[in-house]
Backbone bond lengths (Angstrom), bond angles and torsions (degrees), N, CA, C in turn:
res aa  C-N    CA-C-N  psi(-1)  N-CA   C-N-CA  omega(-1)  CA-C   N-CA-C  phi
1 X - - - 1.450 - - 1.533 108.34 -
2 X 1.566 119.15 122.58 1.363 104.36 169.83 1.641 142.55 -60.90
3 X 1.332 127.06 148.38 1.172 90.79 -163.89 1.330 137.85 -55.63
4 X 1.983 105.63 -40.28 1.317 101.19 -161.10 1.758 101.83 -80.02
5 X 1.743 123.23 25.36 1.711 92.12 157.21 1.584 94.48 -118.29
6 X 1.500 114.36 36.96 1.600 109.57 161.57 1.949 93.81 -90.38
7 X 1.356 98.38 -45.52 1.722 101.92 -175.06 1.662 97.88 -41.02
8 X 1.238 123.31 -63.38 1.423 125.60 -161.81 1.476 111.91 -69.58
9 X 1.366 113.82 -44.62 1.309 106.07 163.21 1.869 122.81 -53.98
10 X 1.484 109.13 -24.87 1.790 87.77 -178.84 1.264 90.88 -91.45
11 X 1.559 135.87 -31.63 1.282 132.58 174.43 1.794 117.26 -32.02
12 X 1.474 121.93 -54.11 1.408 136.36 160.89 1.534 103.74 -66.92
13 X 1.061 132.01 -12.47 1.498 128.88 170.29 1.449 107.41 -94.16
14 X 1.358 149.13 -41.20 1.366 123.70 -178.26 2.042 101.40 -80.02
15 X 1.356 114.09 -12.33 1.325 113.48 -170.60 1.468 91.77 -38.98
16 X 2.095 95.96 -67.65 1.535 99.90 -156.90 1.170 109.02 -81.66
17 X 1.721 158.53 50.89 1.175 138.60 -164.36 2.042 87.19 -174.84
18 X 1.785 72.05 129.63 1.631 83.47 160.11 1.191 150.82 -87.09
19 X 0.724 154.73 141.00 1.639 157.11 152.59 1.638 98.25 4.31
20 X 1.393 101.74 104.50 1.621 84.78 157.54 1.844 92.83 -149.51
21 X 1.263 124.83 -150.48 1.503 109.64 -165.88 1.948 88.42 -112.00
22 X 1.396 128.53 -30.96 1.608 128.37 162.83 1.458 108.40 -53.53
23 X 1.476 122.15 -48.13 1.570 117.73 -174.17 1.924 107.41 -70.09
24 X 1.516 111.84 -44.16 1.402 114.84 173.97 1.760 105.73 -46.50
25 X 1.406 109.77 -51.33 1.796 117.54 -178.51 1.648 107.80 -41.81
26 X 1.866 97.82 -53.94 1.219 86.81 -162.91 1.640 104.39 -81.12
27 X 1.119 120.98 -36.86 1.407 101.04 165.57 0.988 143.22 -18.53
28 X 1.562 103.09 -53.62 1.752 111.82 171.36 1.428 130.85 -64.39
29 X 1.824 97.87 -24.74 1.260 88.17 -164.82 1.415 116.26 -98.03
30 X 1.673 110.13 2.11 1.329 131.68 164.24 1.395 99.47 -67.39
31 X 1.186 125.53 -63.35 1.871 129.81 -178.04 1.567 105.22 -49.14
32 X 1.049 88.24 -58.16 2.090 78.14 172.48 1.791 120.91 -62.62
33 X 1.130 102.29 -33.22 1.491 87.37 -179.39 1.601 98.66 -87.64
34 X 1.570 139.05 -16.59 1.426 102.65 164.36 1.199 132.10 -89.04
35 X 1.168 121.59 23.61 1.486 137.73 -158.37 1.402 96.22 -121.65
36 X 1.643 119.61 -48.51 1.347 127.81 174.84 1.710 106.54 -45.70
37 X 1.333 99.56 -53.09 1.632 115.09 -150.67 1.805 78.43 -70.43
38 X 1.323 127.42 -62.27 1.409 128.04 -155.71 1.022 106.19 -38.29
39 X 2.233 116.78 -57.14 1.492 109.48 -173.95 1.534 117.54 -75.00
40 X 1.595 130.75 13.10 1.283 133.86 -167.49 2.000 83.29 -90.44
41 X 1.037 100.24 -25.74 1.836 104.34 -160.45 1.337 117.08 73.56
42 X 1.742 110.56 46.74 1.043 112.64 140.32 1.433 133.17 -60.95
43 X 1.774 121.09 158.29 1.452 108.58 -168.21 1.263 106.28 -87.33
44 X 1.742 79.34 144.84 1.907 105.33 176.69 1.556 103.68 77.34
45 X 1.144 105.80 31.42 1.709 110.66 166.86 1.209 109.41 -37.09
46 X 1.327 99.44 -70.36 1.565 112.71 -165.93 1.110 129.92 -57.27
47 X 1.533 118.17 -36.44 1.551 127.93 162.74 1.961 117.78 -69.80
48 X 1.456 95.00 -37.95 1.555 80.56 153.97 1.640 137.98 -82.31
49 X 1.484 118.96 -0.28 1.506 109.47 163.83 1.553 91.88 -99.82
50 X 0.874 139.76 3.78 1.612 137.69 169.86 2.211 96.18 -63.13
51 X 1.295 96.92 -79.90 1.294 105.09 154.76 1.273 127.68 0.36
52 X 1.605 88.65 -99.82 2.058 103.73 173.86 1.569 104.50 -39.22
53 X 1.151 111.80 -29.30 1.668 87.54 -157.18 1.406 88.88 -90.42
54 X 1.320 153.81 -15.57 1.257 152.39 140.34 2.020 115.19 -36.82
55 X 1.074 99.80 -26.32 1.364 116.68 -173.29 1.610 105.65 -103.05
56 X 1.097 130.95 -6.86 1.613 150.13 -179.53 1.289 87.85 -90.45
57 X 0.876 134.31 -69.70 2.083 146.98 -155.14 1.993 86.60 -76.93
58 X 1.064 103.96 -43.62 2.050 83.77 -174.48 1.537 102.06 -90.63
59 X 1.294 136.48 0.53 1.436 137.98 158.18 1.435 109.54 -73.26
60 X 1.280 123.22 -57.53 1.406 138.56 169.87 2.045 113.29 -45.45
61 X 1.234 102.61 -49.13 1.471 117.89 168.42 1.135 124.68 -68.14
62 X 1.371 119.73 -46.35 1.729 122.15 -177.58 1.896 100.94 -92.07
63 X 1.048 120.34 -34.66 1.432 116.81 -148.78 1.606 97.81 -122.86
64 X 1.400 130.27 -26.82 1.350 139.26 -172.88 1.656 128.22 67.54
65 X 1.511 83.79 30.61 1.733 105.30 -175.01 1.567 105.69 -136.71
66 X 1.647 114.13 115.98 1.912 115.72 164.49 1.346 98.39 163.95
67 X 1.073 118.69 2.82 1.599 120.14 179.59 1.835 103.61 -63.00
68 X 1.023 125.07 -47.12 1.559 144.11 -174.16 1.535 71.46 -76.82
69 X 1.490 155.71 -143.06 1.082 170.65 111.48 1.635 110.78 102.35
70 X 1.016 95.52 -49.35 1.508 125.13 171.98 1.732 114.13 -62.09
71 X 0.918 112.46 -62.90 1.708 140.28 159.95 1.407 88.19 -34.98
72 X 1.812 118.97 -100.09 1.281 119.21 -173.87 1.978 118.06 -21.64
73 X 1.096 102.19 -41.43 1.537 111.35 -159.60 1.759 101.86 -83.21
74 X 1.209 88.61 -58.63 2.590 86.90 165.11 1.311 101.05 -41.02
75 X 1.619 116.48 -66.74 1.870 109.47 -169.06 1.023 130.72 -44.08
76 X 1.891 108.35 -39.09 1.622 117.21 177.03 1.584 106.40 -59.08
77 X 1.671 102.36 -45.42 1.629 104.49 -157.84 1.552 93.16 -52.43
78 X 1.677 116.36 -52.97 1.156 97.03 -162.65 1.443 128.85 -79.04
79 X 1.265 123.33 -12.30 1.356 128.23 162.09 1.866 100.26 -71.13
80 X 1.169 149.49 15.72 0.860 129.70 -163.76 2.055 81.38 -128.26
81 X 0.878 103.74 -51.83 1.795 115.86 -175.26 1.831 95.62 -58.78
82 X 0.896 110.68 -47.44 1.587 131.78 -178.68 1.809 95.96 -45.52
83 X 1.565 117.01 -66.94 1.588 121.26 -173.88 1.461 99.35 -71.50
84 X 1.206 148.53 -9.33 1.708 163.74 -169.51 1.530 106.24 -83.75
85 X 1.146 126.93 -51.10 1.178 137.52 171.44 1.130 147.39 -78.05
């Protein structure tokens, strides 16, 4: 699956799902593997932490958790835009 329609897919996944401490898990471990995959230079890195970090701000909004997450996901982009150029 490429990354950035894993971004959109958890993006439509925290829409419908609440806060619980299994949904926070899997959250993360979706954010780590597209962030992982981005700095590996998998394709469309960049448009998928473009994504996540759109998906950081509606984690932060619905659930009150991505601020830490969010952070991780700018640094990759920019070490990732950084090897792009």
């Amino acid at each position: 699956m490429p990354l950035p329609q894993r971004a959109k897919l958890l993006s439509a996944w925290i829409a419908t799902h609440p806060k619980t401490a299994a949904n926070v898990r899997h959250f993360l471990y979706q954010h780590s593997w597209i962030v992982t995959g981005a700095k590996f230079g998998w394709w469309h890195g960049v448009d998928a932490l473009h994504e996540l970090i759109a998906v950081d701000l509606a984690a932060r909004k619905r659930w009150g958790i991505g601020r830490k997450s969010e952070f991780v996901a700018r640094t990759a982009l920019a070490e990732v835009e950084a090897r792009v150029k």
